[in-house]
N, C-alpha and C positions, 0 to 999 in steps of 0.2 A: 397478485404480486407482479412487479413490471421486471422486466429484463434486468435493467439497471440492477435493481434491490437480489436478484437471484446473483448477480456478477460476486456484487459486493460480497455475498452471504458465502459464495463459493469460495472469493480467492481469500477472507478468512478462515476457512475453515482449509483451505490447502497452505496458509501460513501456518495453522497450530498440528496438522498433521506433518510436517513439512520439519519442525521444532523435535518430534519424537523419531521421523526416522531420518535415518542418516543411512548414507552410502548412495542414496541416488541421485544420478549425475547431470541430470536434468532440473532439477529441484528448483533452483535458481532462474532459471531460463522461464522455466513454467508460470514463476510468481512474475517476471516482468513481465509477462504475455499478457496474464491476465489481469496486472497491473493498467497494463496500453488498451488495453480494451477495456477494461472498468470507465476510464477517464474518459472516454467515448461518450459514454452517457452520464454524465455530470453534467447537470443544469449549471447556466452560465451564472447567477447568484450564491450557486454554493464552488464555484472552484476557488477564489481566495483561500476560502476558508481551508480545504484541500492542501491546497501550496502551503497554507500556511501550519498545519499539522506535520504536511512532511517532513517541513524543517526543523519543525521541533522532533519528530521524533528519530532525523536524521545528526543535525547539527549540535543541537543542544543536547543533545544526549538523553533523550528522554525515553528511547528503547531500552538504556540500560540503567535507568534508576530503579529499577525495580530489580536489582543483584543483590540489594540489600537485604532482600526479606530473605529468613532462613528457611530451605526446605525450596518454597514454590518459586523464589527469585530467579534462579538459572533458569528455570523451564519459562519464567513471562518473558526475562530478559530474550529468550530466543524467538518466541514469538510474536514480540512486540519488534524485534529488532525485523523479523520476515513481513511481519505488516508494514512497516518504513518501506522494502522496501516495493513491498505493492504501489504504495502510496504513491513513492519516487517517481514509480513510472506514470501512475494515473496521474500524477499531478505535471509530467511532459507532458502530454497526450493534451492535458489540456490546456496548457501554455501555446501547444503549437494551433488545438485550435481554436483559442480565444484571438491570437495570430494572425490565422486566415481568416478569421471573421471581420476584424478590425481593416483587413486590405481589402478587404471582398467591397465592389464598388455599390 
């Protein structure tokens, strides 16, 4: 298993435990981290696609369609909403370096 694929596997699994507790005050901080560092190792073929997840599931509201289901909705809606915003930041991370790749001579 490569680096990359352990990031991704991690900063979901600190999105869905991230969703059940509450009170820590870093919680937030920790998913952008490892959001900015996810996106580090995203091959330059799949970041569109990236950017393009996040905004759905930033913009378009697609972390919180899932409020509708009775019972398990609250709990996806939270943890889909912490995967955005993983995403958010890996999807900077890699806007800024598809960026410098483009100026790099």
């Amino acid at each position: 298993m490569s680096i990359a694929k352990i990031l991704w596997v991690v900063s979901f699994l600190a999105a869905v435990v991230f969703s059940f507790v509450t009170g820590f005050a870093y919680a937030a901080a920790l998913l952008a981290v490892l959001g900015l560092v996810s996106g580090w190792f995203v091959d330059a073929d799949h970041r569109r696609g990236l950017i393009i997840a996040a905004v759905f599931l930033l913009m378009a509201g697609g972390a919180g369609a899932w409020d509708a289901i009775p019972v398990i909705g609250e709990y996806l809606t939270k943890i889909f909403g912490n995967y955005a915003a993983i995403m958010a930041a890996a999807s900077l991370t890699a806007i800024v370096k598809t960026t410098f790749e483009r100026l790099k001579p």
